[in-house]
C-alpha positions as CSV (number, residue, x, y, z in Angstrom):
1,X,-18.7,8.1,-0.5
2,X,-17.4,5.4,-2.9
3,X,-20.2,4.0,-4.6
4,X,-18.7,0.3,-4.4
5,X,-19.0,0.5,-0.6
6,X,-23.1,1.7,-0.9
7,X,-23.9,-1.6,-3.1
8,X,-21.5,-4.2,-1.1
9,X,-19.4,-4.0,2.1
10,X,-17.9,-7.4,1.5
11,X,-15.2,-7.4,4.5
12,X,-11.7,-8.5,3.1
13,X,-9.2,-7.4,6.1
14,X,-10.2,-7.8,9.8
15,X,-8.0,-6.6,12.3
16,X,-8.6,-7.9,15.9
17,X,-7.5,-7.4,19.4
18,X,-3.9,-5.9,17.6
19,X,-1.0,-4.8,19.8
20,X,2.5,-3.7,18.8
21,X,5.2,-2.0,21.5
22,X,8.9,-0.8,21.0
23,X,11.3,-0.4,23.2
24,X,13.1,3.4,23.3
25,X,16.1,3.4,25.9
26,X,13.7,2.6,29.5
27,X,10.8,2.9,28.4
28,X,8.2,1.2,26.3
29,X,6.0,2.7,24.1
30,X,2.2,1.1,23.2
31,X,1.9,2.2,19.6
32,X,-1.2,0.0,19.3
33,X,-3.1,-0.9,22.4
34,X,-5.9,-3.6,21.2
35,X,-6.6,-2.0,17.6
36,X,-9.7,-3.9,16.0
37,X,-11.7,-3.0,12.8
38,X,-12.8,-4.3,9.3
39,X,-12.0,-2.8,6.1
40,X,-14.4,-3.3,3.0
41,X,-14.0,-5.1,-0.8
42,X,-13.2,-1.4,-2.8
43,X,-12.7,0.9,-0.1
44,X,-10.4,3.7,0.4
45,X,-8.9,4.1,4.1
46,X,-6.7,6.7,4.9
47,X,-4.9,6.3,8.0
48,X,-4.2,10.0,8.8
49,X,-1.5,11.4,11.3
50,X,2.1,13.2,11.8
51,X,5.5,11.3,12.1
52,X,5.8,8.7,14.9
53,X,1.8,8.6,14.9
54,X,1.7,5.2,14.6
55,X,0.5,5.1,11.4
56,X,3.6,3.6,9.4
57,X,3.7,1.1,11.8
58,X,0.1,-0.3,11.4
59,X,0.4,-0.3,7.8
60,X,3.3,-2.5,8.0
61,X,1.2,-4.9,9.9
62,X,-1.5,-5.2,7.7
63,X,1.0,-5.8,4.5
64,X,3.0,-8.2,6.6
65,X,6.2,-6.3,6.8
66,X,6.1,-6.8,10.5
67,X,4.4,-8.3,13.3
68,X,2.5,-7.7,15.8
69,X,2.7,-8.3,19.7
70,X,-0.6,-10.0,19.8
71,X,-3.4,-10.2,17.7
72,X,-4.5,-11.4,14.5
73,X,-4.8,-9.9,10.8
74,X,-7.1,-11.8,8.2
75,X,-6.9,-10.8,5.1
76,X,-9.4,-12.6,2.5
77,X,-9.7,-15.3,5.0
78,X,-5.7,-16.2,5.9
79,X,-4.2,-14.9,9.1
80,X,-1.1,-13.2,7.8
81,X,0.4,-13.3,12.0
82,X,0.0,-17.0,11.8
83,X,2.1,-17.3,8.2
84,X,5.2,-18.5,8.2
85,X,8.0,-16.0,6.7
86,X,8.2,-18.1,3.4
87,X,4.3,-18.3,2.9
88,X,4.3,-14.5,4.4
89,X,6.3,-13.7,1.3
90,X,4.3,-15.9,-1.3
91,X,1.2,-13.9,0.2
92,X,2.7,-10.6,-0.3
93,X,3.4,-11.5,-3.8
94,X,0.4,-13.1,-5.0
95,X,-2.5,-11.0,-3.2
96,X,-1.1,-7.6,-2.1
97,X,1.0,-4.4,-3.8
98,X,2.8,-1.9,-1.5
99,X,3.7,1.6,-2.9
100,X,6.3,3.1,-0.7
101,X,7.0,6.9,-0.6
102,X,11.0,6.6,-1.5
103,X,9.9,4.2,-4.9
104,X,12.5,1.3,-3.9
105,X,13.7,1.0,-7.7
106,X,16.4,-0.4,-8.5
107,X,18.9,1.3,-10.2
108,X,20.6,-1.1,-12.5
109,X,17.2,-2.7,-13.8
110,X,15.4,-0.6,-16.5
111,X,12.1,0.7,-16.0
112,X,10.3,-2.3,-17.4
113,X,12.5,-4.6,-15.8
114,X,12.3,-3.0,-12.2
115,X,8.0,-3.7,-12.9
116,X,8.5,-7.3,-14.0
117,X,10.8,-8.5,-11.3
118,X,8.4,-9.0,-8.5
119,X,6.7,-11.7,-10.6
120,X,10.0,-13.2,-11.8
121,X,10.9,-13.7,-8.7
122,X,8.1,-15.6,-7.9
123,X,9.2,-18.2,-10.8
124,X,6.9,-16.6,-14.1
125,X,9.0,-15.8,-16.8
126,X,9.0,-12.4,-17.7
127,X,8.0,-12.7,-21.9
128,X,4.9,-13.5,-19.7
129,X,4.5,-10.7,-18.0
130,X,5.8,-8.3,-20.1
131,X,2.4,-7.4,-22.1
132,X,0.7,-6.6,-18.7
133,X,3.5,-4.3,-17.6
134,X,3.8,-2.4,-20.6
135,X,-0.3,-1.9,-20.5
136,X,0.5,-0.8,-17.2
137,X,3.4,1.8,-18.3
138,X,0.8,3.1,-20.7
139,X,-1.7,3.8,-18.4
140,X,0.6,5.5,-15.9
141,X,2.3,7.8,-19.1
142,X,5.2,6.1,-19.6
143,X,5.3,3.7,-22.1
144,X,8.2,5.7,-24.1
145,X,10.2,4.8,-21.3
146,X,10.4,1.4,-20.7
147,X,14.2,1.0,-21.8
148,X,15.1,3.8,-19.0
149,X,16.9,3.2,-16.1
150,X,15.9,4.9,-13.3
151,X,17.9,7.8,-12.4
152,X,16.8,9.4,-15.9
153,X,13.6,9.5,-14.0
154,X,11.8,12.3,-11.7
155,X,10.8,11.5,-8.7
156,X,6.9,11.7,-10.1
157,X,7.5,9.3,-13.0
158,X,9.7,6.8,-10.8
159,X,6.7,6.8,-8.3
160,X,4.5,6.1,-11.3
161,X,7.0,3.4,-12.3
162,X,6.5,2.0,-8.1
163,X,2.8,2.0,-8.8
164,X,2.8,-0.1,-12.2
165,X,4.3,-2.5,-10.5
166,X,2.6,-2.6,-7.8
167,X,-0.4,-3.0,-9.5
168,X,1.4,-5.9,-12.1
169,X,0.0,-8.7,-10.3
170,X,-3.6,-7.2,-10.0
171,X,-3.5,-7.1,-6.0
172,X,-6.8,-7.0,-4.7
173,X,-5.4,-4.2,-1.8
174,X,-3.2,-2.0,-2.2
175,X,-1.3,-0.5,0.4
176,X,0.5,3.1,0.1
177,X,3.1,4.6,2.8
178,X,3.1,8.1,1.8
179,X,3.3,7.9,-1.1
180,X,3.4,11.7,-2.2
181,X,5.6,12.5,0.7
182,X,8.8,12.7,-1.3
183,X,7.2,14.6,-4.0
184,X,6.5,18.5,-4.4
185,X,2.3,19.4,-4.3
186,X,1.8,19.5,-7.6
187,X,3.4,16.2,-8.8
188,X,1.8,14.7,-5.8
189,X,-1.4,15.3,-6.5
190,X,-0.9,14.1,-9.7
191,X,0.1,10.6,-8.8
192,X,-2.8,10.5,-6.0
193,X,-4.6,11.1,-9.1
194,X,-3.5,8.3,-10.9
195,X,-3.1,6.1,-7.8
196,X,-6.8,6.2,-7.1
197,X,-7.9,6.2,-10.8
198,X,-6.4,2.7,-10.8
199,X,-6.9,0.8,-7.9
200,X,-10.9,2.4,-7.6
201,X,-11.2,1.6,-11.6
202,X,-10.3,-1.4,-10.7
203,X,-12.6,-2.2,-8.0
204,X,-9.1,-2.7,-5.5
205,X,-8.9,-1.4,-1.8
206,X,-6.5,1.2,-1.5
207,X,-5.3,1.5,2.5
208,X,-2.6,4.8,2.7
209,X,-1.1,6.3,5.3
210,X,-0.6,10.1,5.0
211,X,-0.1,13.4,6.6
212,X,-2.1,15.5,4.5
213,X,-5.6,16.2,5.5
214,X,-6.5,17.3,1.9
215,X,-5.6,13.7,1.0
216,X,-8.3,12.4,3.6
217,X,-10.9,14.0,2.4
218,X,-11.0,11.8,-0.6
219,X,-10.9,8.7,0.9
220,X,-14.3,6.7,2.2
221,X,-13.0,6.6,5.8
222,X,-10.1,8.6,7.7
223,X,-8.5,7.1,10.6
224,X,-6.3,8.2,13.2
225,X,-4.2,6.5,16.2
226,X,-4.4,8.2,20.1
227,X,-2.7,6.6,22.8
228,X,-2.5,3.3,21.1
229,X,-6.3,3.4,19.8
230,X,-8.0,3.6,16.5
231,X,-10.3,6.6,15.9
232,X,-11.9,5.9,13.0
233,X,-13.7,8.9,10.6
234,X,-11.8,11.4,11.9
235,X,-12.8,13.9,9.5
């Protein structure tokens, strides 16, 4: 188990009393059914299940990308539900990073660029950033490539790209929606690699949601959702 969570289990995400639904023709399907649990300063959480687990959809809570039926999310002490969708944004910006699995780059920015816009969209100029993100393109391999666009990428170096910036802002969580799904097994595990080499260097939390069992068994906790609940070290 991840040392960081032996020393100190400082809580920085509680989830209470959470409920989401959707609607599907008739009928209405309870995806989360009063979800509550903490998640620790450093930990890594896998939420583990197949497509249309529920999975996604709690991850999309906890980053703010949706919201939830009833219930509240605090994450180091603000209640994301209770954010308006300006401040939600600010929030997303400032204190989390999200790593999706299809890399959301986009094409006309260069590689550098594509890391630096996040911040220059929340109004720092980018000769500011710019000496982070390039430390962060040389970390993830790719500093030669900072002038590339994109689709001169693979899909392994444009997820390493998704992760730099990410990371740009230094987020203290990190969310990750499969993010070796598009990826064949061995370039997968290679960004896993890197993935957890730089949020648990850093001391970040790292909440994924994945398919793979093999990924699970790396992480401090593995949970699962059944019937709307939260099993939680599945393993």
């Amino acid at each position: 188990m991840n040392s960081v969570l032996t020393m100190k289990r400082t809580t920085v995400v509680q989830i209470r009393d959470l409920y989401k639904t959707f609607s599907e023709g008739d009928r209405l399907l309870r995806v989360l059914d009063g979800v509550s649990f903490d998640i620790h300063q450093g930990e890594f959480l896998a939420l583990l299940g197949a497509s249309g687990s529920g999975k996604s959809t709690l991850l999309n809570l906890l980053s703010g990308i949706d919201k939830p039926d009833r219930g509240s999310i605090v994450i180091d002490g603000a209640d994301i539900t209770r954010l308006s969708d300006t401040r939600l944004t600010r929030f997303r910006r400032e204190r989390i990073g999200i790593v999706f699995q299809f890399f959301n780059l986009i094409p006309t920015l260069t590689v550098l660029e594509n890391i630096t816009l996040p911040k220059e969209l929340g109004g720092a100029r980018r000769h500011s950033v710019e000496p982070r993100a390039l430390g962060l393109l040389q970390q993830v391999g790719l500093a030669s490539r900072a002038d590339t666009y994109p689709d001169k990428l693979s899909g392994g170096e444009q997820q390493r790209v998704a992760i730099a910036r990410a990371l740009l802002h230094e987020p203290a969580i990190v969310f990750a929606d499969e993010p070796t799904g598009n990826l064949d097994e061995d370039t997968g595990a290679q960004v896993l690699h890197l993935l957890l080499r730089l949020t648990r260097g850093a001391g970040k939390t790292l909440i994924m949601a994945t398919h793979s069992p093999e990924i699970g068994n790396g992480a401090d906790r593995v949970c699962q959702i059944h019937d709307g609940r939260l099993l939680i070290d599945v393993r």
